[in-house]
Every structure is written in structure tokens, then in C-alpha cells.
C-alpha positions in Angstrom: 0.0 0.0 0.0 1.7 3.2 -1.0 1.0 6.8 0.2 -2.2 7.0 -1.8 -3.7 4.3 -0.3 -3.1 5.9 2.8 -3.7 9.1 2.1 -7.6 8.0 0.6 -8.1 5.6 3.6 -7.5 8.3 5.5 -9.6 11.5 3.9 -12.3 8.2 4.0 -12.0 8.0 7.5 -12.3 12.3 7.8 -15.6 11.8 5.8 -17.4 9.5 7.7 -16.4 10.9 10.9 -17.8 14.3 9.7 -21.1 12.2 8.1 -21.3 10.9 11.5 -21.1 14.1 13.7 -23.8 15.9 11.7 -26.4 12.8 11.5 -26.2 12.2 15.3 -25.8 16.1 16.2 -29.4 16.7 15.0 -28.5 19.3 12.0 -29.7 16.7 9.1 -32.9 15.8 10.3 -34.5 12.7 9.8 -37.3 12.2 7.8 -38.8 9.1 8.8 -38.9 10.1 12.4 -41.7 12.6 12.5 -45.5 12.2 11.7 -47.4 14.4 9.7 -50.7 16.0 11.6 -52.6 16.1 8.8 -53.5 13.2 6.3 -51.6 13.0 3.3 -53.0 12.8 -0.4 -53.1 9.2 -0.5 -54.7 8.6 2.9 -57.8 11.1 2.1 -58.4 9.6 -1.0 -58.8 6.0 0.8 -60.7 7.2 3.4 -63.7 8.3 0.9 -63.5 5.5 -1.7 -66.0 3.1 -1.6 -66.5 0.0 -3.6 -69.6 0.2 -5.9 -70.0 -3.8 -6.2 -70.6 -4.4 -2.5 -73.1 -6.4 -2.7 -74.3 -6.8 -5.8 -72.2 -9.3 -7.0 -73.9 -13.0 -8.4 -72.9 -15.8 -6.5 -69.2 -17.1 -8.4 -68.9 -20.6 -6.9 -69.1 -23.0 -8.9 -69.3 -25.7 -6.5 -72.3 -24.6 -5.1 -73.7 -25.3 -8.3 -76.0 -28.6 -9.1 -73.9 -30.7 -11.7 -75.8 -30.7 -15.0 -74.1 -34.5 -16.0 -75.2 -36.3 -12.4 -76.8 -39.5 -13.5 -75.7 -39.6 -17.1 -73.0 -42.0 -16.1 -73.5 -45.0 -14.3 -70.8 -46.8 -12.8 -70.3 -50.1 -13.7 -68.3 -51.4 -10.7 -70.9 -49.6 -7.9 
């Protein structure tokens, strides 16, 4: 390692140590740790939407359903 090396590992160690002092002293604040008061965009839009289908939609199971082909076939070995 010559005298670059050590000369970018250390201006890399000035930087972070500088990065460091400012995040922790509170002069870059943090955005995720405060909570808006009032709702954002997003959050009023959901708040009013309301799903027109509620309700009115026909019964989708197919299951439930009586099987058109019951008796058609007869099992031989019942």
C-alpha cells in the first residue's frame, strides 16, 4: 500500500467521521422520524372511496352449483 492508499483511507475515514457528527448532532434531520398531523393525499383519497360492487355481485362458486351430468353415467363397478 503506498501513500495513496493511505492518504484515501485516510480522507475516508475524515468523511465518515464528519457524516457521523452531523447525523447524530441533529442538524440533518430525519425524515422518517416525524408524523405528519394532517393526512396525506393518498390517505384522504382512501378514506372516501367506496367499492360500488358491495353487494351486488352473483354468487361465483361453482361448486355450489347442481352438476348438470349427475346420472348420465353410471358406474359399472358400484
Amino acid at each position: 500500500m503506498g501513500k495513496t492508499g493511505i492518504v484515501v483511507g485516510i480522507l475516508l475515514i475524515i468523511v465518515i467521521g464528519v457524516v457521523y457528527f452531523f447525523v447524530s448532532s441533529g442538524k440533518i434531520p430525519n425524515p422518517l422520524s416525524k408524523k405528519s398531523e394532517d393526512p396525506s393525499l393518498g390517505e384522504q383519497i382512501y378514506t372516501q372511496t367506496k367499492n360500488p360492487l358491495e353487494g351486488k355481485l352473483p354468487e361465483s362458486n361453482p361448486f355450489s352449483k347442481v352438476n348438470p351430468f349427475k346420472g348420465v353415467y353410471k358406474n359399472p363397478f358400484q
